[in-house]
C-alpha positions as CSV (number, residue, x, y, z in Angstrom):
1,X,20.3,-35.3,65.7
2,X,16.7,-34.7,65.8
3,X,16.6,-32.4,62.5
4,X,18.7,-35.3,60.8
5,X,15.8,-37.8,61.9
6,X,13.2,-35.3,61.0
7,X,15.0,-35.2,57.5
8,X,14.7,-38.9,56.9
9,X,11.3,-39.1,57.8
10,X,10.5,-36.5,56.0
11,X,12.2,-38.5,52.8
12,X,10.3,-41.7,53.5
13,X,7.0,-40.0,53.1
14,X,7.8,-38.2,50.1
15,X,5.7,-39.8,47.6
16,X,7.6,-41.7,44.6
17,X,6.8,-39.9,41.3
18,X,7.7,-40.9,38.2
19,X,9.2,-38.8,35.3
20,X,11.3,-37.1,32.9
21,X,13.8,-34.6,33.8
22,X,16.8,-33.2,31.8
23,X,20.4,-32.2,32.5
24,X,21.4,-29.2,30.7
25,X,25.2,-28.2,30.3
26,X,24.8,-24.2,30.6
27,X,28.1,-23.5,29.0
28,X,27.5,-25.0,25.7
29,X,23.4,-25.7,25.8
30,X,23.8,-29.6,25.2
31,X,20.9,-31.5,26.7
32,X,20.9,-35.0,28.1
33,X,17.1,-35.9,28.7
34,X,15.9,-39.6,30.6
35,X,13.2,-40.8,33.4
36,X,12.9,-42.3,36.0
37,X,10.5,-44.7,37.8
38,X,11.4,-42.7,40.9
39,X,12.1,-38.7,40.8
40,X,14.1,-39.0,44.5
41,X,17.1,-40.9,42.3
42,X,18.3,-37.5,40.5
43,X,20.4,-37.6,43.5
44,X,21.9,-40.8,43.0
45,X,22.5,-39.4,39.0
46,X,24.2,-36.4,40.0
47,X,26.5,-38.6,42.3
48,X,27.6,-41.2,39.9
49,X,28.4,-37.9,37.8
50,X,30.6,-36.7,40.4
51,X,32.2,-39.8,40.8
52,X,32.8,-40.7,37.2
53,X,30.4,-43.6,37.1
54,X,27.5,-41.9,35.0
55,X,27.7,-45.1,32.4
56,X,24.6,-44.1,30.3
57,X,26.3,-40.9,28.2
58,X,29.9,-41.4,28.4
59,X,29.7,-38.0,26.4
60,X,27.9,-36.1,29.4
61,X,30.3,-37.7,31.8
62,X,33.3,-36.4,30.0
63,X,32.0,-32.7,29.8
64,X,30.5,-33.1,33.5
65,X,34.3,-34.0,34.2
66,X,35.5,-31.1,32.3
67,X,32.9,-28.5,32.9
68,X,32.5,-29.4,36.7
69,X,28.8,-30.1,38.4
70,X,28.4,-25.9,38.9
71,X,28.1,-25.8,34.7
72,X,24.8,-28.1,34.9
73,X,21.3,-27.8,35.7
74,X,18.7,-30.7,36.5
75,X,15.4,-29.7,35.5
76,X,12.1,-31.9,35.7
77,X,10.5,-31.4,32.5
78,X,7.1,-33.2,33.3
79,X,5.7,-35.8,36.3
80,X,4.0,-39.2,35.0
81,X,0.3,-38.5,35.7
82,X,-1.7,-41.3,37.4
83,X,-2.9,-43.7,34.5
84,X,-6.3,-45.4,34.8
85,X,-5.7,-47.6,31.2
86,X,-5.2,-51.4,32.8
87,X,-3.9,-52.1,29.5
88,X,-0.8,-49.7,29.8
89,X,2.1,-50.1,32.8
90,X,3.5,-47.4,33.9
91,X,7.1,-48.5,32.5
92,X,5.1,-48.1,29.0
93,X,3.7,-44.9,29.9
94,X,6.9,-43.4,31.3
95,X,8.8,-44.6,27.9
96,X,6.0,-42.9,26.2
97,X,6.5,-40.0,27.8
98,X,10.1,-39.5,27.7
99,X,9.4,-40.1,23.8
100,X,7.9,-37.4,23.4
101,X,10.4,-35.5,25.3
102,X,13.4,-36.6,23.1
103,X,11.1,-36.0,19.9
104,X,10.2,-32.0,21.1
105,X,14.0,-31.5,22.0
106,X,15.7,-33.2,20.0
107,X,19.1,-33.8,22.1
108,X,21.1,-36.0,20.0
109,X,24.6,-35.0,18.2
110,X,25.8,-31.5,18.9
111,X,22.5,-30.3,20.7
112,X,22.9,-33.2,23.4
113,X,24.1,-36.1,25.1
114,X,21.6,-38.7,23.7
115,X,22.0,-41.7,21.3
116,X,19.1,-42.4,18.2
């Protein structure tokens, strides 16, 4: 019981990052790439997967079904640095940033899971 409470705590101080990550089905290469606010909720992705509630790419859903959650990878491609710019929120930023993402790896059609 302690280690379970040791494990919590241990969660609660884990600072919140923000970022962009990417889920990559290995047996065919297609790429589904997004952000998040907070880095911790890649868990909460990869159970909506697993219980058929992953609304944002029906497409990665349906492989993810097919494929099973042993045929993907989550990868973090790159953490949201602290911004100084009072003129930029960090919503803006992160969209930025997952822009460029999308632009350098293209995942749309048959290389990916994403919509134009």
């Amino acid at each position: 019981m302690d280690r379970k409470r040791e494990l919590k705590q241990q969660y609660k101080e884990t600072p919140v990052e923000a970022g962009v990550f990417q889920i990559k089905n290995k047996q065919n290469n297609k790429i589904y790439i997004g952000s998040s606010k907070n880095l911790k909720t890649l868990n909460g992705i990869k159970f909506m997967l697993e219980n058929n509630g992953f609304t944002t790419s029906k497409a990665l859903q349906a492989e993810w079904n097919q494929f099973g959650k042993d045929a993907f990878t989550f990868d973090l491609l790159e953490k949201l640095k602290k911004n100084d710019d009072p003129f930029v929120t960090q919503k803006e930023a992160l969209a930025e940033l997952e822009e460029k993402w999308l632009e350098k790896l293209q995942p749309y059609e048959e290389q990916g899971y994403n919509q134009k």
